[in-house]
FIDREN-283695 format. One record per atom (N, C-alpha, C): x negated, y negated, z; residue number from 1; atom name; residue in three letters. Coordinates in nm, 4 decimals, decimal comma. Layout:
<atoms>
c1;c2;c3;i;at;aa
X;Y;Z;NUM;CA;ALA $
...
</atoms>
This chain:
<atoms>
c1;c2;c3;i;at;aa
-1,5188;1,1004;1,3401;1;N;UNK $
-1,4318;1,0137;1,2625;1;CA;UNK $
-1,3258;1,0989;1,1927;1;C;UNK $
-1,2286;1,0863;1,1984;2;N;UNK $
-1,1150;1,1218;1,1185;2;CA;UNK $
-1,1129;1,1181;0,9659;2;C;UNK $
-1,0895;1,2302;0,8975;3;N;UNK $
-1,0979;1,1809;0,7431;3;CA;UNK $
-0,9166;1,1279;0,6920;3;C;UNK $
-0,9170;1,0209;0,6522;4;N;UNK $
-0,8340;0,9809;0,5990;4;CA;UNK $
-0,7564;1,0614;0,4871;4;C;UNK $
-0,5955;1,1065;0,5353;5;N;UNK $
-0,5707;1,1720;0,4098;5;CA;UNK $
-0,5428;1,1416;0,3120;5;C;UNK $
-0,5527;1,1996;0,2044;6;N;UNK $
-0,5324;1,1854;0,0490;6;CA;UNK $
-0,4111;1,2147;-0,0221;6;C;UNK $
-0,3318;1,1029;-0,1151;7;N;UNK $
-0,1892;1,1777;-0,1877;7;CA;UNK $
-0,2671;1,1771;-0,2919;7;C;UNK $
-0,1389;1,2376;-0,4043;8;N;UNK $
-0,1927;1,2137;-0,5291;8;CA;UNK $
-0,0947;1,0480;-0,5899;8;C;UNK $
-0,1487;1,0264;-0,7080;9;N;UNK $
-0,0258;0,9010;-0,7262;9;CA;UNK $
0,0846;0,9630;-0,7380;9;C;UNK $
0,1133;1,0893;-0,7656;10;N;UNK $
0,2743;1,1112;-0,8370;10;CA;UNK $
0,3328;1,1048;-0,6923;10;C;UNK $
0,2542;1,1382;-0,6065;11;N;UNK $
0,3327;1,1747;-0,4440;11;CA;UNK $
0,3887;1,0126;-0,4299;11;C;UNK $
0,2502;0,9354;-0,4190;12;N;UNK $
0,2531;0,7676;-0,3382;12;CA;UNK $
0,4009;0,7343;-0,4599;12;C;UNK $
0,3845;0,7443;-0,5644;13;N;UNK $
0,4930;0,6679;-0,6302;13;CA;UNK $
0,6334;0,7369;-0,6223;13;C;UNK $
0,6652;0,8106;-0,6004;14;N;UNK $
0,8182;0,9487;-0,5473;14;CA;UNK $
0,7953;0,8529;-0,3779;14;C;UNK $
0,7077;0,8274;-0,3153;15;N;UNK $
0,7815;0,8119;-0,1605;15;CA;UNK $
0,7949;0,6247;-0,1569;15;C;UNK $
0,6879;0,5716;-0,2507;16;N;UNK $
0,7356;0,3937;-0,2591;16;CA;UNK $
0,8708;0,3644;-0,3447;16;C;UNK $
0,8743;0,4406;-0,4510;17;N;UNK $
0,9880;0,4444;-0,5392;17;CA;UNK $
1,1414;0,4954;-0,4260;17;C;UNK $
1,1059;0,5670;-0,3149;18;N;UNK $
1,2452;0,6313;-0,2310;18;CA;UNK $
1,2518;0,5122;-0,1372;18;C;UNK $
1,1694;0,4369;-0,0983;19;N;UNK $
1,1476;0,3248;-0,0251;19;CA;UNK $
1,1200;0,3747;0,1161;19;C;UNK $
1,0376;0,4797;0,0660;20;N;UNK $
0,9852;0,5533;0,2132;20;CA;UNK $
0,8595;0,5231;0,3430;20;C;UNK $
0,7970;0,5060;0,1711;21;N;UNK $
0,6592;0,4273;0,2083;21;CA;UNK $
0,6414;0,2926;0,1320;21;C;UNK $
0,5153;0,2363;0,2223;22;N;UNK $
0,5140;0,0700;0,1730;22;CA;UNK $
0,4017;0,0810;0,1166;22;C;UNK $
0,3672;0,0298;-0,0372;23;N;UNK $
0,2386;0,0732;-0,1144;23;CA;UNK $
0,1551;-0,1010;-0,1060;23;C;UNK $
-0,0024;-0,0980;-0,0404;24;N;UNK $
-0,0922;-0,1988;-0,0192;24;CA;UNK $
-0,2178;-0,1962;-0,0919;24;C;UNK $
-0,2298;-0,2834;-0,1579;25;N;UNK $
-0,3603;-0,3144;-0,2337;25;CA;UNK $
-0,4941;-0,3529;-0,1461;25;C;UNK $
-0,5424;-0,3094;-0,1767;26;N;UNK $
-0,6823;-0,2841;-0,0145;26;CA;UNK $
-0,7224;-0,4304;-0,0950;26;C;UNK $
-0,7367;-0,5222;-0,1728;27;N;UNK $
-0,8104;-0,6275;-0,2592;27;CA;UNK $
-0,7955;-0,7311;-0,1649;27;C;UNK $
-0,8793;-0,7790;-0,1041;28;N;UNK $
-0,8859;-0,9313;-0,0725;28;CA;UNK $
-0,8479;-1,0587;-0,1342;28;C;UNK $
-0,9312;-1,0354;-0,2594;29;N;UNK $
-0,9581;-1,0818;-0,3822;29;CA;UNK $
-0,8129;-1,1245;-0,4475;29;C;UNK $
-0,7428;-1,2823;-0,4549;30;N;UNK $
-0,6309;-1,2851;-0,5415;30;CA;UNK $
-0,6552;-1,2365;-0,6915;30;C;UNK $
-0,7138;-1,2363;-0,7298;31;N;UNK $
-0,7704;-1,2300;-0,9205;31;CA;UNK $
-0,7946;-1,0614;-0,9187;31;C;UNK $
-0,8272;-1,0225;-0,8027;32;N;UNK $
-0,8974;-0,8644;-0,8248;32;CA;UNK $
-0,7166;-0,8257;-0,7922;32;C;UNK $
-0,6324;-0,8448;-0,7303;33;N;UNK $
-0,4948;-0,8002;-0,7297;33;CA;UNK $
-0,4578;-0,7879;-0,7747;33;C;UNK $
-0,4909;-0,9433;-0,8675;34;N;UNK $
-0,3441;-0,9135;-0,9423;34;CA;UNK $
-0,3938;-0,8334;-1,1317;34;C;UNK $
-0,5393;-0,8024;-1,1033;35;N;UNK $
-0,6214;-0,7282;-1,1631;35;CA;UNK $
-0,5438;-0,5891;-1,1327;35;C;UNK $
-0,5425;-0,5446;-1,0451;36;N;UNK $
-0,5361;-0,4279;-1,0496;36;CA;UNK $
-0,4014;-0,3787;-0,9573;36;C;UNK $
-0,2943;-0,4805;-0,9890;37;N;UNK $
-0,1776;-0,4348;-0,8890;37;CA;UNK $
-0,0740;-0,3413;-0,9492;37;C;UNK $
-0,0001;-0,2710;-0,8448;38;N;UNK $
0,0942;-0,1311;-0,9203;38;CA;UNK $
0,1789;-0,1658;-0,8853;38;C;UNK $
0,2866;-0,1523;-0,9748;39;N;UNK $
0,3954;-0,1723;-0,9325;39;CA;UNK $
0,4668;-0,0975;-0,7843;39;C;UNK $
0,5597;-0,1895;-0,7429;40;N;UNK $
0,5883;-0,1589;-0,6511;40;CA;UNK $
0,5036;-0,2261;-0,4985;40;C;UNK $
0,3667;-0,2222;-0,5199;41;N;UNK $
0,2773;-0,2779;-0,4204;41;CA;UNK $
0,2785;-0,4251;-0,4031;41;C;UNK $
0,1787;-0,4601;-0,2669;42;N;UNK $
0,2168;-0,5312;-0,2038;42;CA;UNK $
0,0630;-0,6068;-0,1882;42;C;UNK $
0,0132;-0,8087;-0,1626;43;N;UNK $
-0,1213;-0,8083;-0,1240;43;CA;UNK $
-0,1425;-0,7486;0,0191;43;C;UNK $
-0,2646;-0,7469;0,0477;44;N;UNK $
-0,3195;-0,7458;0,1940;44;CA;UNK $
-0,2639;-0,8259;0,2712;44;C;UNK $
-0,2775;-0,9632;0,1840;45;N;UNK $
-0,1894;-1,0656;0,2470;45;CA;UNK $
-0,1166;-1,1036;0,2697;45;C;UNK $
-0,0076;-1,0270;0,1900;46;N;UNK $
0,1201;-1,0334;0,2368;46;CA;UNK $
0,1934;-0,8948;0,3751;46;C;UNK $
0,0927;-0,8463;0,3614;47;N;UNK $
0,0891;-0,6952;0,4360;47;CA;UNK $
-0,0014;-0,7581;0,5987;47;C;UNK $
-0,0261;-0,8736;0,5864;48;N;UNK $
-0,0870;-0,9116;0,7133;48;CA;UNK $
0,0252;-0,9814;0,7564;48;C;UNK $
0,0914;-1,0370;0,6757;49;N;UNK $
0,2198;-1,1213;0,7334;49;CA;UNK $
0,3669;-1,0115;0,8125;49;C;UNK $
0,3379;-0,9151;0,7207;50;N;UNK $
0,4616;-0,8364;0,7314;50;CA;UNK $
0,4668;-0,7429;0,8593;50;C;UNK $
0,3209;-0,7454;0,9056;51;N;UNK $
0,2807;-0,6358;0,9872;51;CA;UNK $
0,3708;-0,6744;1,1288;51;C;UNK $
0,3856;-0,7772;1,1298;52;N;UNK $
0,4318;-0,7612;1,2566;52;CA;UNK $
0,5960;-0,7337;1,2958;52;C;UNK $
0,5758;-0,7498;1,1902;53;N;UNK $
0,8117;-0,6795;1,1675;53;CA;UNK $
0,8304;-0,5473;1,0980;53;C;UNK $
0,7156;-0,4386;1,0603;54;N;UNK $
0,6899;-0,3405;0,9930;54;CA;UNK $
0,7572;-0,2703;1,1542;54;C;UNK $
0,8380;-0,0958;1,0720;55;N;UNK $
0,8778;-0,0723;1,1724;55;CA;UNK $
0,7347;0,0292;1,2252;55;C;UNK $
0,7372;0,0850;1,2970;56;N;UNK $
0,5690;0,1602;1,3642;56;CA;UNK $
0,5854;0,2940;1,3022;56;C;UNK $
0,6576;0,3633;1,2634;57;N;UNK $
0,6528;0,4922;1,2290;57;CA;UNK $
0,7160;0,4652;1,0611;57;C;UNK $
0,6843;0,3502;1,0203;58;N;UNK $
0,6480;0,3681;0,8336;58;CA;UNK $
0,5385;0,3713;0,7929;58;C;UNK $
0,6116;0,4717;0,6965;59;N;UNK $
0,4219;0,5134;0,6236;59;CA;UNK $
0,4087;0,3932;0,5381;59;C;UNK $
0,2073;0,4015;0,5113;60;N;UNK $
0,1889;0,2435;0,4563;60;CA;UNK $
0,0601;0,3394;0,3824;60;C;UNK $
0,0497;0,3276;0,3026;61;N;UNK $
-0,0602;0,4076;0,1494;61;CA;UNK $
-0,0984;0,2272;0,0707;61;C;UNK $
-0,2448;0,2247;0,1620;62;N;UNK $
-0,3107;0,1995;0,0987;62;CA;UNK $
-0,3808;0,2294;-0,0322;62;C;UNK $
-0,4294;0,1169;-0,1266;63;N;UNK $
-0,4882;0,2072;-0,2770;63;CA;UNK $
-0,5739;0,0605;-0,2763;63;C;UNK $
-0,6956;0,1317;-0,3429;64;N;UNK $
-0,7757;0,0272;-0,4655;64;CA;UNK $
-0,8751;0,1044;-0,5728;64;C;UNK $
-0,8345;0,0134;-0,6327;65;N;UNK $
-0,8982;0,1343;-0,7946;65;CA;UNK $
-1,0403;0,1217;-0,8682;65;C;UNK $
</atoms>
C-alpha cells in the first residue's frame, strides 16, 4: 500500500490560498462539516459533484480533524 503523503497546514493553506490546490473535507456528515470546515474548503459533496469537470493533474488535499 502506498503511504499517503503528508503537508503541513501552512503548506495546504499557501497552495489553496494560490488556487493551486482544491482543499476537501473528508466529513460525510453535514453538521460534522460545517463543524469543522476551513476556510477555503470544500464538502465531499460538493467535491463528488465537481469531480467530473476537475482538471486530472489538480492537486486535491484532503483534511479531517
Amino acid at each position: 500500500m502506498t503511504e499517503v503523503p503528508r503537508i503541513t497546514p501552512e503548506e495546504a493553506h499557501a497552495k489553496v490560498t494560490a488556487g493551486k490546490s482544491l482543499l476537501v473535507c473528508g466529513y460525510e456528515d453535514p453538521e460534522r462539516f460545517a463543524a469543522m470546515h476551513l476556510e477555503g474548503g470544500i464538502s465531499i459533496q460538493e467535491f463528488r459533484m465537481l469531480r467530473p469537470t476537475l482538471a486530472k493533474d489538480r492537486e486535491i488535499i484532503f483534511y479531517c480533524a
